[in-house]
SESEPA-378369 format. One record per residue: residue in one letter; residue number from 1; x, z, y of N, C-alpha, C in turn. Coordinates in nm, 2 decimals, m for minus. Layout:
BEGIN
+------+------+--------+--------+--------+--------+--------+--------+--------+--------+--------+
| resn | resi |    n_u |    n_w |    n_v |   ca_u |   ca_w |   ca_v |    c_u |    c_w |    c_v |
+------+------+--------+--------+--------+--------+--------+--------+--------+--------+--------+
|    A |  NUM |      X |      Z |      Y |      X |      Z |      Y |      X |      Z |      Y |
...
+------+------+--------+--------+--------+--------+--------+--------+--------+--------+--------+
// end
This chain:
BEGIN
+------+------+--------+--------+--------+--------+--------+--------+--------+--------+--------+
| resn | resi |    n_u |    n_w |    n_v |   ca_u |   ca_w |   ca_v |    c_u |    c_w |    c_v |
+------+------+--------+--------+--------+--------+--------+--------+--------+--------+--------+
|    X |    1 |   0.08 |   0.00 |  m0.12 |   0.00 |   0.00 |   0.00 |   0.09 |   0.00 |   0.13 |
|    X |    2 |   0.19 |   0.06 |   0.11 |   0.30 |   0.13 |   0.24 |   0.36 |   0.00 |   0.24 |
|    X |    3 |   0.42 |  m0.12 |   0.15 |   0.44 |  m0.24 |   0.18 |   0.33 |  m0.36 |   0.26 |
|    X |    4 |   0.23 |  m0.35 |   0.21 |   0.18 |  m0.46 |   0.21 |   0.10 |  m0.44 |   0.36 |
|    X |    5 |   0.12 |  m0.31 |   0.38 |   0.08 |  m0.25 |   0.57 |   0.19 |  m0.32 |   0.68 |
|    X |    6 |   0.33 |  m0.31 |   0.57 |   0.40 |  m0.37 |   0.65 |   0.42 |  m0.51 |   0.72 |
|    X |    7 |   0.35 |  m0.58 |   0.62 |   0.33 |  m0.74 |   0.58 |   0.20 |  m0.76 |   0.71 |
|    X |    8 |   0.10 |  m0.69 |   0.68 |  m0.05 |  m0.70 |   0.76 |   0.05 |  m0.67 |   0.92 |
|    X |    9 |   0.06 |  m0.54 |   0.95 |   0.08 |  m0.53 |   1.10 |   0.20 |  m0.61 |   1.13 |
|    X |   10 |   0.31 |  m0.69 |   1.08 |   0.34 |  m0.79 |   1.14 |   0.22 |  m0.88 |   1.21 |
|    X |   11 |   0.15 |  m0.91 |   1.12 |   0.05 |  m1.05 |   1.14 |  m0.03 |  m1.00 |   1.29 |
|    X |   12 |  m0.06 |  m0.86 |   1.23 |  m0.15 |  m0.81 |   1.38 |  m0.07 |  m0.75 |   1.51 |
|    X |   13 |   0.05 |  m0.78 |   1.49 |   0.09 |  m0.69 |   1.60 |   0.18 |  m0.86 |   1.65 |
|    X |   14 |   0.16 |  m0.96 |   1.57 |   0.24 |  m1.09 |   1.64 |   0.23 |  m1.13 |   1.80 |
|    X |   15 |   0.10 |  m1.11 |   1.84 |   0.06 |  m1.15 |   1.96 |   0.05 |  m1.07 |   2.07 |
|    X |   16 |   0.12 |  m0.95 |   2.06 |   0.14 |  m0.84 |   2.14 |   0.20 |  m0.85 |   2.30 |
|    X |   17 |   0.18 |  m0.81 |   2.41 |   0.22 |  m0.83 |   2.51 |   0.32 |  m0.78 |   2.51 |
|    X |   18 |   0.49 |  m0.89 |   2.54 |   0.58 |  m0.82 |   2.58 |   0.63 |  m0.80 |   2.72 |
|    X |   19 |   0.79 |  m0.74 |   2.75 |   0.82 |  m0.73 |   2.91 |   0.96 |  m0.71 |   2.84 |
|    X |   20 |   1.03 |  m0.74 |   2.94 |   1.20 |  m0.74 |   2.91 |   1.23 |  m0.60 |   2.97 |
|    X |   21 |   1.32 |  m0.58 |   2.90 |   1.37 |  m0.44 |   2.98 |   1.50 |  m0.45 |   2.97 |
|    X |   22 |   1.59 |  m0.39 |   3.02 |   1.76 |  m0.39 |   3.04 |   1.80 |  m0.27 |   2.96 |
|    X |   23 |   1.88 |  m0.26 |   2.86 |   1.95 |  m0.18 |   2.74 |   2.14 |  m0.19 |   2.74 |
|    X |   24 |   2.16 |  m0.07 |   2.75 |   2.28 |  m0.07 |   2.78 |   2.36 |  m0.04 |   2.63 |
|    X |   25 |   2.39 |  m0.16 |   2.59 |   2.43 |  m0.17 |   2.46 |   2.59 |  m0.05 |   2.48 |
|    X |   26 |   2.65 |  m0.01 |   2.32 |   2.78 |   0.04 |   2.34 |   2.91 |  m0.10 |   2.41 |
|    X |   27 |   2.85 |  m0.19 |   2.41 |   2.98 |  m0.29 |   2.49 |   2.96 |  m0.40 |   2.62 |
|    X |   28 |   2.79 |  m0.40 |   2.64 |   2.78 |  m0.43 |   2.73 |   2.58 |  m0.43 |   2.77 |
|    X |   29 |   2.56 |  m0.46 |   2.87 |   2.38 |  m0.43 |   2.91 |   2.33 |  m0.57 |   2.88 |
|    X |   30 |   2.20 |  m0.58 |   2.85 |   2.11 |  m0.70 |   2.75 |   1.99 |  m0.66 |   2.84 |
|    X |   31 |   1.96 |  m0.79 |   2.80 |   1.79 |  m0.77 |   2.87 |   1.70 |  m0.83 |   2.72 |
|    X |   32 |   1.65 |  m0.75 |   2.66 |   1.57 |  m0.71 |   2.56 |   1.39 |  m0.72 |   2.57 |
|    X |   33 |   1.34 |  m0.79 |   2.50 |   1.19 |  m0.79 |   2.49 |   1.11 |  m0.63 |   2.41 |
|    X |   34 |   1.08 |  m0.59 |   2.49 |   1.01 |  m0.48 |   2.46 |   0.85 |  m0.47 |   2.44 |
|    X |   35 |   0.74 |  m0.38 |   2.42 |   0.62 |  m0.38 |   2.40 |   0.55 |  m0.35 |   2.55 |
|    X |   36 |   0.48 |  m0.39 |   2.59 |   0.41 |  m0.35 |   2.73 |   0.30 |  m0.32 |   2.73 |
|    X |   37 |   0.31 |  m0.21 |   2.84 |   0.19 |  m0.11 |   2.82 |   0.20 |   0.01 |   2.77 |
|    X |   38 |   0.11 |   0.10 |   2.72 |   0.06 |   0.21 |   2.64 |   0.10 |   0.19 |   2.55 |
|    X |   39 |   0.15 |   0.29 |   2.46 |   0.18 |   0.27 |   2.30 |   0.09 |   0.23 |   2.23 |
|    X |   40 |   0.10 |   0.16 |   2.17 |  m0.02 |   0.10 |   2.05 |  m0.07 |   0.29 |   2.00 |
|    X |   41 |  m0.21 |   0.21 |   1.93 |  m0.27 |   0.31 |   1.91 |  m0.34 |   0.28 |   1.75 |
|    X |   42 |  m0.26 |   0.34 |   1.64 |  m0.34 |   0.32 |   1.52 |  m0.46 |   0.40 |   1.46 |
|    X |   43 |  m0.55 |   0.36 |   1.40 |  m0.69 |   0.45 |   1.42 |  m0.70 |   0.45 |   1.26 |
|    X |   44 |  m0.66 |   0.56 |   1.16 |  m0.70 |   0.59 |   1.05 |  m0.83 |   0.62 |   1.02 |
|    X |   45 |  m0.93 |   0.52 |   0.94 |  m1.08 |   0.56 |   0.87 |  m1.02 |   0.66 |   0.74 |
|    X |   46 |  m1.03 |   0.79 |   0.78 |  m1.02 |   0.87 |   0.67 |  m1.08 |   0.83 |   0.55 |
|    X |   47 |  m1.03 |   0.88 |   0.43 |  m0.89 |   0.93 |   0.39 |  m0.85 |   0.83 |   0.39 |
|    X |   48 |  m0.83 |   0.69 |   0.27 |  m0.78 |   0.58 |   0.28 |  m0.66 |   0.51 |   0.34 |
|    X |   49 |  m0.76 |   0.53 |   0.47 |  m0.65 |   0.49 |   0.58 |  m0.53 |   0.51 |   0.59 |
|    X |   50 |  m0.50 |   0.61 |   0.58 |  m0.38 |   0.70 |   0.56 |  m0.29 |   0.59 |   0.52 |
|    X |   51 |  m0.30 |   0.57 |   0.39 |  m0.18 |   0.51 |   0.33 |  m0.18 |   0.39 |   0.36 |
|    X |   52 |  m0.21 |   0.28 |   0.50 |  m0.17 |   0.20 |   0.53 |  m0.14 |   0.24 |   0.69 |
|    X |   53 |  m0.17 |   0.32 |   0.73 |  m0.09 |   0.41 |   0.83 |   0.04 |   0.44 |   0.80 |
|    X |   54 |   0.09 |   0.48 |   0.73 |   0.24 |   0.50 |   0.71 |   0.30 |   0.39 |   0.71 |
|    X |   55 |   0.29 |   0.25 |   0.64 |   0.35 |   0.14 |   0.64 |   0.36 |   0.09 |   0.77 |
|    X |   56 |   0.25 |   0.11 |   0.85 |   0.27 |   0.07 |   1.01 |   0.37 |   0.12 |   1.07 |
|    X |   57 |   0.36 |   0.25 |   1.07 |   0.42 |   0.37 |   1.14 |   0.60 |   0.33 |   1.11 |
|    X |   58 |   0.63 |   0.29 |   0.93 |   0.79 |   0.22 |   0.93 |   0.79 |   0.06 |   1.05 |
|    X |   59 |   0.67 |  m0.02 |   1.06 |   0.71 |  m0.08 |   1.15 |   0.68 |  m0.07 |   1.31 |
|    X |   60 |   0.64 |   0.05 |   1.34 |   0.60 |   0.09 |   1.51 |   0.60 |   0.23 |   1.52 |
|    X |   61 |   0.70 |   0.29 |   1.53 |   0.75 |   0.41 |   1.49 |   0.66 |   0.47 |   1.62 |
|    X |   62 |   0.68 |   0.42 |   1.71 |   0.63 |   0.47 |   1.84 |   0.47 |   0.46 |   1.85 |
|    X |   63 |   0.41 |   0.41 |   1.77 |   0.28 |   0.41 |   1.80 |   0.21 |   0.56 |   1.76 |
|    X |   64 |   0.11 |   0.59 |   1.83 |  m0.02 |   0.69 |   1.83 |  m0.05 |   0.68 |   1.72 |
|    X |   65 |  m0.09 |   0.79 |   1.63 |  m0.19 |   0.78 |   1.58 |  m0.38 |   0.88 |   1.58 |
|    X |   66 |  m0.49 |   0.80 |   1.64 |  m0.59 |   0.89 |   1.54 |  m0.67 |   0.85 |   1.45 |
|    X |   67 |  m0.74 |   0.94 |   1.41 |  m0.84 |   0.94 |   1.28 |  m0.98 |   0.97 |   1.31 |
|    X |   68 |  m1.04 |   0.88 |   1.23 |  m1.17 |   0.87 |   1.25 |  m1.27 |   0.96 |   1.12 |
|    X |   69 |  m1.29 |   1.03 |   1.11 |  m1.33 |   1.05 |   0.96 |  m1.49 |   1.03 |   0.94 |
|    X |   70 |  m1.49 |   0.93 |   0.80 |  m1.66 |   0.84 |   0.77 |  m1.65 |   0.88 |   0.61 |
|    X |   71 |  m1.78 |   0.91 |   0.63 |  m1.80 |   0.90 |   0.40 |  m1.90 |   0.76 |   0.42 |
|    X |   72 |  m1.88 |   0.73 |   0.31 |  m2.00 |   0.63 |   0.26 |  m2.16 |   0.70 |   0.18 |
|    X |   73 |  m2.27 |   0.74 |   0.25 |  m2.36 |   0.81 |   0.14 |  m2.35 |   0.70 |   0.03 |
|    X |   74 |  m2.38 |   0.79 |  m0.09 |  m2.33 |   0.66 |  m0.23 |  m2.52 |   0.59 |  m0.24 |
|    X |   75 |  m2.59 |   0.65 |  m0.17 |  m2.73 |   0.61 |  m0.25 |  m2.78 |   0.49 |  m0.13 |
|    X |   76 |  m2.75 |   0.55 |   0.01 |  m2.78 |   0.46 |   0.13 |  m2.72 |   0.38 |   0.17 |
|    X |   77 |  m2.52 |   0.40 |   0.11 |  m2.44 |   0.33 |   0.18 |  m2.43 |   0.33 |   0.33 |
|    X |   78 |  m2.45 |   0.42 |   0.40 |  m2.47 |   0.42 |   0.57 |  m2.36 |   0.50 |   0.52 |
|    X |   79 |  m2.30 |   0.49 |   0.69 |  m2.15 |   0.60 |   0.72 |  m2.19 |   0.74 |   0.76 |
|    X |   80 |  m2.14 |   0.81 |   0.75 |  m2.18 |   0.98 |   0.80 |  m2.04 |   1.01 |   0.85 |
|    X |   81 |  m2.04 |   1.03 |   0.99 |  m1.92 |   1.07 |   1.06 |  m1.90 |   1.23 |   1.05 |
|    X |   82 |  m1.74 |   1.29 |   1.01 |  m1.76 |   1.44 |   1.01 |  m1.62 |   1.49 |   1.09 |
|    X |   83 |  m1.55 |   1.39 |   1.16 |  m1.43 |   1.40 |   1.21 |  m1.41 |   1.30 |   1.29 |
|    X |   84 |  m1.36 |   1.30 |   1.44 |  m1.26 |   1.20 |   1.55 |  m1.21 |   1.26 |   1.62 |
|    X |   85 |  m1.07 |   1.21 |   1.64 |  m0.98 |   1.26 |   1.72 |  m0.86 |   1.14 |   1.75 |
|    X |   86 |  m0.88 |   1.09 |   1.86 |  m0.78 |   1.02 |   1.87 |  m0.71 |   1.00 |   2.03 |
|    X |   87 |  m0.56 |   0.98 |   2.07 |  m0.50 |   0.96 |   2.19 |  m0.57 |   0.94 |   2.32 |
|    X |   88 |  m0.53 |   0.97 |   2.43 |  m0.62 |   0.95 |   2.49 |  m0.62 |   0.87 |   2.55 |
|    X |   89 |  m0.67 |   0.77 |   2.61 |  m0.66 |   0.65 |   2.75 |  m0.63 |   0.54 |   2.62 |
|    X |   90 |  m0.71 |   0.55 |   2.56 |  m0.78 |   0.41 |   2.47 |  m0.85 |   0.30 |   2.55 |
|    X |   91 |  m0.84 |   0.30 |   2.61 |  m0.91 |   0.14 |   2.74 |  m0.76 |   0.13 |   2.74 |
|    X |   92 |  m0.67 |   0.15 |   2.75 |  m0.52 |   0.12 |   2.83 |  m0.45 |   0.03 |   2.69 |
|    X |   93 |  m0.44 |   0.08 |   2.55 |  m0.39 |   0.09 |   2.39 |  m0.43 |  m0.03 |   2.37 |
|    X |   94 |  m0.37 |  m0.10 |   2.31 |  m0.40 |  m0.23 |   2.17 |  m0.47 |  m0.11 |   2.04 |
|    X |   95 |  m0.58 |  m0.07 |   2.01 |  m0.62 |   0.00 |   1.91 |  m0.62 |  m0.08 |   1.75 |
|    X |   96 |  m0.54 |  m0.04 |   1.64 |  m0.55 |  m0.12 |   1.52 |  m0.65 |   0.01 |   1.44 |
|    X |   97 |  m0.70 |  m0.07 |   1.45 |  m0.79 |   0.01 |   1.29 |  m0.76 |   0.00 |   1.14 |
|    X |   98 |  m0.75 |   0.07 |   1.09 |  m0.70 |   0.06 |   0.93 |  m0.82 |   0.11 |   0.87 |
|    X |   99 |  m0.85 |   0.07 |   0.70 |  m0.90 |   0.09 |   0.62 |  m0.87 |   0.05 |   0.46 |
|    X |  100 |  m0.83 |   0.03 |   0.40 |  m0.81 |  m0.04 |   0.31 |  m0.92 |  m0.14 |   0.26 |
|    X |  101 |  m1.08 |  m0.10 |   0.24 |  m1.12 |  m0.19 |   0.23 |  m1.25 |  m0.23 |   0.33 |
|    X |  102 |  m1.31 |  m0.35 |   0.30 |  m1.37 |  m0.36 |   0.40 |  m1.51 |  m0.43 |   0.34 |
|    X |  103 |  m1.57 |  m0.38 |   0.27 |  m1.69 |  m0.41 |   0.20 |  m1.85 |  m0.42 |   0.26 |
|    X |  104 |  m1.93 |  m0.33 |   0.26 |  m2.07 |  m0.36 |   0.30 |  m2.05 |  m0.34 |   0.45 |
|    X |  105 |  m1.93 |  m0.31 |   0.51 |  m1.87 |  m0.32 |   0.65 |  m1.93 |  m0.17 |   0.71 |
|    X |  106 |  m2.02 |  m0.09 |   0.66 |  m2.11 |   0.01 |   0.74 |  m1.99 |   0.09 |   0.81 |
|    X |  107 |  m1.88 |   0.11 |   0.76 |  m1.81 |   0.24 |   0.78 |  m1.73 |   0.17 |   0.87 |
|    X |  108 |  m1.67 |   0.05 |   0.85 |  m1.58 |  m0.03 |   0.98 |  m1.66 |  m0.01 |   1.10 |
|    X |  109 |  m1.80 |  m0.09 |   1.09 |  m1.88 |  m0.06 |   1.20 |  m1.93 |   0.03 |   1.27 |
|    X |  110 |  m1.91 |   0.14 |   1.23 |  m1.90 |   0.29 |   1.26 |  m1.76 |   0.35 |   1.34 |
|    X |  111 |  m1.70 |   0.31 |   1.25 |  m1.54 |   0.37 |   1.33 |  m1.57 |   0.26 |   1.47 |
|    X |  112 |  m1.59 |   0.15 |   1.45 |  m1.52 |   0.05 |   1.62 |  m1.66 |   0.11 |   1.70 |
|    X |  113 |  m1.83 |   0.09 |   1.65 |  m1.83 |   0.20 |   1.79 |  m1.82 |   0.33 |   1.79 |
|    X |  114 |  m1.73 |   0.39 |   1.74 |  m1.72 |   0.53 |   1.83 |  m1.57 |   0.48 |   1.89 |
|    X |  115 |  m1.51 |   0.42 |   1.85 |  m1.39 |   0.39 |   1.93 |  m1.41 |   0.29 |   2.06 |
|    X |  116 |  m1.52 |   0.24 |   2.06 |  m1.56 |   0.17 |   2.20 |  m1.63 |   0.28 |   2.26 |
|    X |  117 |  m1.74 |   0.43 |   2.24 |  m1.73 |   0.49 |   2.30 |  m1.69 |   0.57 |   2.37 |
|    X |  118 |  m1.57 |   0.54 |   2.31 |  m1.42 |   0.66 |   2.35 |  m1.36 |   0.58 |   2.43 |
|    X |  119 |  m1.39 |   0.42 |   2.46 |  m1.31 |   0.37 |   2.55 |  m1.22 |   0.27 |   2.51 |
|    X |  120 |  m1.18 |   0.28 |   2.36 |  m1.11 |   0.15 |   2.28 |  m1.18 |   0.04 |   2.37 |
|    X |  121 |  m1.10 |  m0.08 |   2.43 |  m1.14 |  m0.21 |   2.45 |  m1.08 |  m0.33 |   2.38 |
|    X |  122 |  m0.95 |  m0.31 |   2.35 |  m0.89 |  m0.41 |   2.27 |  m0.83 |  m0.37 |   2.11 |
|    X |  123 |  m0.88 |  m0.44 |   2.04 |  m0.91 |  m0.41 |   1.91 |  m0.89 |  m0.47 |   1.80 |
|    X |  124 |  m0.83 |  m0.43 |   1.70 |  m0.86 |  m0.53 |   1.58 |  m0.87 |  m0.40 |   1.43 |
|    X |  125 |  m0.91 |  m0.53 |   1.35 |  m0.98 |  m0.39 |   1.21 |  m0.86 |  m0.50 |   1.10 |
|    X |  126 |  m0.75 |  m0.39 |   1.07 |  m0.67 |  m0.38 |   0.96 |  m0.71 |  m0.36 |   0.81 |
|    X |  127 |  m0.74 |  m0.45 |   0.68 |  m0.74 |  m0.43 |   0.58 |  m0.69 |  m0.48 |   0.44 |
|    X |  128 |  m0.72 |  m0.40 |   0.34 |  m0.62 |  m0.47 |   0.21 |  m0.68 |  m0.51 |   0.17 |
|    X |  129 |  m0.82 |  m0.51 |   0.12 |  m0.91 |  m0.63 |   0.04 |  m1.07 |  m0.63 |   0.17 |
|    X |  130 |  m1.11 |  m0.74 |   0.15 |  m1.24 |  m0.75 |   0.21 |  m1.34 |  m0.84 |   0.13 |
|    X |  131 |  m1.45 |  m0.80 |   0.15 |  m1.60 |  m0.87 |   0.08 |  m1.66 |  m0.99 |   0.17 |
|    X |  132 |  m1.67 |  m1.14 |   0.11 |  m1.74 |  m1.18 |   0.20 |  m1.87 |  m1.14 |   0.29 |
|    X |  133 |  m1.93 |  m1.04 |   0.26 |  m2.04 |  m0.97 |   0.28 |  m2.00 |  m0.89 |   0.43 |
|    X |  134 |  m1.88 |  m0.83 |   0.39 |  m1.85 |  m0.76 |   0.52 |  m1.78 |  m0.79 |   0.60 |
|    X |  135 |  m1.69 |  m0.91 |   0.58 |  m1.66 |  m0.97 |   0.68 |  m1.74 |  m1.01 |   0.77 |
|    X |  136 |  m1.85 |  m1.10 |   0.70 |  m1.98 |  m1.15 |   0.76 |  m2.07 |  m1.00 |   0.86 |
|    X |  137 |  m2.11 |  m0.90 |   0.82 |  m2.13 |  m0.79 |   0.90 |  m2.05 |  m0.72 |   1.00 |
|    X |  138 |  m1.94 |  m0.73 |   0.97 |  m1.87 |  m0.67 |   1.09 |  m1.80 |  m0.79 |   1.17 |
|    X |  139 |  m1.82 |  m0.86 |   1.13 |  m1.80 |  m1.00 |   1.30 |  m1.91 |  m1.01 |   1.34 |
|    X |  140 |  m2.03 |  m1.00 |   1.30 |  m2.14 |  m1.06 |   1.38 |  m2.17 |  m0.91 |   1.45 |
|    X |  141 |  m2.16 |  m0.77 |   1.41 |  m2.15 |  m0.65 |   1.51 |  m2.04 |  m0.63 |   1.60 |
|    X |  142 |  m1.91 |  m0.68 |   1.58 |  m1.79 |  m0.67 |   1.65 |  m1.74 |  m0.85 |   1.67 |
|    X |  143 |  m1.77 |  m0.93 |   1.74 |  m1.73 |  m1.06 |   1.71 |  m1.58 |  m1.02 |   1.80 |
|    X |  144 |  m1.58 |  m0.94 |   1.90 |  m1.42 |  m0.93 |   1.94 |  m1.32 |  m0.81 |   1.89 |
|    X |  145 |  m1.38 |  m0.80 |   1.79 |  m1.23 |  m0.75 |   1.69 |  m1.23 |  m0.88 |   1.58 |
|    X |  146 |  m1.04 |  m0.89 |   1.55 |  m1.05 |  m1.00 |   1.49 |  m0.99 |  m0.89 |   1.38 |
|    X |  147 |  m1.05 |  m0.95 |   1.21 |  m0.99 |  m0.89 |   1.11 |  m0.87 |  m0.94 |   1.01 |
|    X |  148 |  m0.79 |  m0.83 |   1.02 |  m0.68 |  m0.89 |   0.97 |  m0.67 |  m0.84 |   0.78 |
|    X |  149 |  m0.64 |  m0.92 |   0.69 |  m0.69 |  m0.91 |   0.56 |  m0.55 |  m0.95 |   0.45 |
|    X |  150 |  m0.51 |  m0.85 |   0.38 |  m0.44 |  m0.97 |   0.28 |  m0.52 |  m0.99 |   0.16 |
|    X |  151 |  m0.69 |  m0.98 |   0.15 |  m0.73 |  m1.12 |   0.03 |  m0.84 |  m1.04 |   0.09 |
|    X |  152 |  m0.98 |  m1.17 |   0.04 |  m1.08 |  m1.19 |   0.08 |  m1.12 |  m1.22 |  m0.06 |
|    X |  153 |  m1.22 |  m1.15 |  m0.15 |  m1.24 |  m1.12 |  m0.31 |  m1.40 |  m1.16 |  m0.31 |
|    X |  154 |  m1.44 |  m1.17 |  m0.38 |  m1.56 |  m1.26 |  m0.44 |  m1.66 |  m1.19 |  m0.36 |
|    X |  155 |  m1.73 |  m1.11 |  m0.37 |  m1.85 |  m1.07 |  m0.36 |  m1.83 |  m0.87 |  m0.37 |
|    X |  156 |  m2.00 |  m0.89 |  m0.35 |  m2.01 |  m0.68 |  m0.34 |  m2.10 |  m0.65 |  m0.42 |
|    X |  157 |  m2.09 |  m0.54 |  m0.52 |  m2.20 |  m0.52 |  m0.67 |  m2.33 |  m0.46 |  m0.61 |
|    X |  158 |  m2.41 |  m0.44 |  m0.63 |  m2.53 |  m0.35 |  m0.62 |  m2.51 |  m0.27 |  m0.60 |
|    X |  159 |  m2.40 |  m0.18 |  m0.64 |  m2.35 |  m0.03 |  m0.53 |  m2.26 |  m0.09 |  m0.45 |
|    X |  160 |  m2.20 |  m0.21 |  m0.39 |  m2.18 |  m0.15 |  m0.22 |  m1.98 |  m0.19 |  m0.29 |
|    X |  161 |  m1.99 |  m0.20 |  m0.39 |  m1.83 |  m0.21 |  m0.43 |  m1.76 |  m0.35 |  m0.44 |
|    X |  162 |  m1.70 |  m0.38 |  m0.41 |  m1.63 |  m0.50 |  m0.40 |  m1.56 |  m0.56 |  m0.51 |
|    X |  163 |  m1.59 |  m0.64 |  m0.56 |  m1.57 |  m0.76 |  m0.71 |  m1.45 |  m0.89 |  m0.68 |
|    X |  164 |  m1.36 |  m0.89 |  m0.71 |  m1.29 |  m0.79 |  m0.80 |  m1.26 |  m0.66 |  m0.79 |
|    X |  165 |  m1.16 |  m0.67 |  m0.67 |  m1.15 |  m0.54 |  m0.60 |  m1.04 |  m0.48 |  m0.68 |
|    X |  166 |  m1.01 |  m0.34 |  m0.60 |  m0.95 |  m0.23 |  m0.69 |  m0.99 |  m0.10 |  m0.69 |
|    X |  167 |  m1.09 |  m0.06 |  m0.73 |  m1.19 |   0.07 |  m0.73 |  m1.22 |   0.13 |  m0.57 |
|    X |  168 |  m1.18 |   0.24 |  m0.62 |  m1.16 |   0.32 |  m0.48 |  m1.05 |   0.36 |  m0.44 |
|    X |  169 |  m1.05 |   0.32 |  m0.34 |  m0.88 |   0.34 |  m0.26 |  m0.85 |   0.43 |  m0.26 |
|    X |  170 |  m0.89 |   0.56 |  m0.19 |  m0.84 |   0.66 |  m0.18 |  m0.83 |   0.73 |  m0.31 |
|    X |  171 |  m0.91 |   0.74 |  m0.39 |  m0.89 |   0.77 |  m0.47 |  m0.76 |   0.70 |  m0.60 |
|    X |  172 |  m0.73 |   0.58 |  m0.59 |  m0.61 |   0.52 |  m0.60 |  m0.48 |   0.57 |  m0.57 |
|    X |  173 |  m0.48 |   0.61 |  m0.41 |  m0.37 |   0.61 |  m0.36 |  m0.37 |   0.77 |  m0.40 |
|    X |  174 |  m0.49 |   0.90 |  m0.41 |  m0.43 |   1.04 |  m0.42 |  m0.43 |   1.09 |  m0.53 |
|    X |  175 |  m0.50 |   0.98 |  m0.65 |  m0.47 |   1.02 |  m0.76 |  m0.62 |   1.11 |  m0.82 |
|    X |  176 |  m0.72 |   1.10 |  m0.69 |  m0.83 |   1.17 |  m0.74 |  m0.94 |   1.08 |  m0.77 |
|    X |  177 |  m1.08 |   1.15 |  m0.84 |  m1.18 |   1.06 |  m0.86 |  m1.28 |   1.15 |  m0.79 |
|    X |  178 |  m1.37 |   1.09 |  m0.73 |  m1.46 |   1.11 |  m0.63 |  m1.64 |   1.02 |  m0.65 |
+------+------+--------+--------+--------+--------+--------+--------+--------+--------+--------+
// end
């Protein structure tokens, strides 16, 4: 996961505004492309998230991080928020959203508006597998976050789970079943 984070936030962080800055090397001063602006700001969808947070974090050491925390009810599939906390002066941040996956979309769509309530304006939704289903749902509620994906897998089961897929993430990455 901590690789393949690395691989994704290249792709999302390609277009990033830069600014030169002057660095005083040990043998002589450079003028160097740097990040502009506010520190990027990565937004973990609890738990999940987590472990593609860390892969970012080896490539933008400097970036923020908060956390959004969402469950999926298993019978409604609607999101139930029970935790947010994140940096502050979010209108200012490039906000990356992580999740690993990105299926009947409810819970993406949940994290980007409270993160537009809080002021996120510029945005994109980071993940490792996605459902045509929810890609389809979360661009037509967010059409200005673009989604960044390494595979786009067949379809979503009758519970809400993504085919092929790889079960549940977090439970993947902590070793628990849930």
């Amino acid at each position: 996961m901590r690789e393949i984070a690395f691989v994704l936030g290249c792709e999302a962080t390609k277009d990033l505004a830069l600014r030169d800055i002057e660095i005083e090397t040990p043998l002589e001063k450079i003028t160097s492309p740097y990040l502009d602006g506010k520190k990027l700001c990565l937004v973990s969808i609890l738990r999940a998230g987590n472990g593609l947070v860390e892969g970012l974090l080896d490539l933008i050491p400097s970036a923020r991080v908060g956390h959004v925390g969402l469950y999926r009810d298993h019978d409604t599939l609607e999101a139930i928020k029970y935790y947010f906390k994140t940096p502050d002066k979010l209108g200012e941040r490039v906000v990356i959203m992580v999740d690993p996956m990105l299926a009947t979309a409810n819970t993406a769509i949940a994290a980007a508006d409270e993160l537009k309530a809080a002021g996120a304006r510029e945005m994109k939704f980071l993940c490792l597998v996605a459902a045509p289903e929810g890609v389809e749902r979360f661009s037509k509620a967010h059409p200005d976050i673009p989604i960044i994906t390494a595979a786009l897998d067949r379809e979503l089961n009758e519970k809400g789970y993504i085919l092929p897929g790889l079960g549940d993430a977090g439970d993947r990455i902590y070793g628990t079943k849930g």
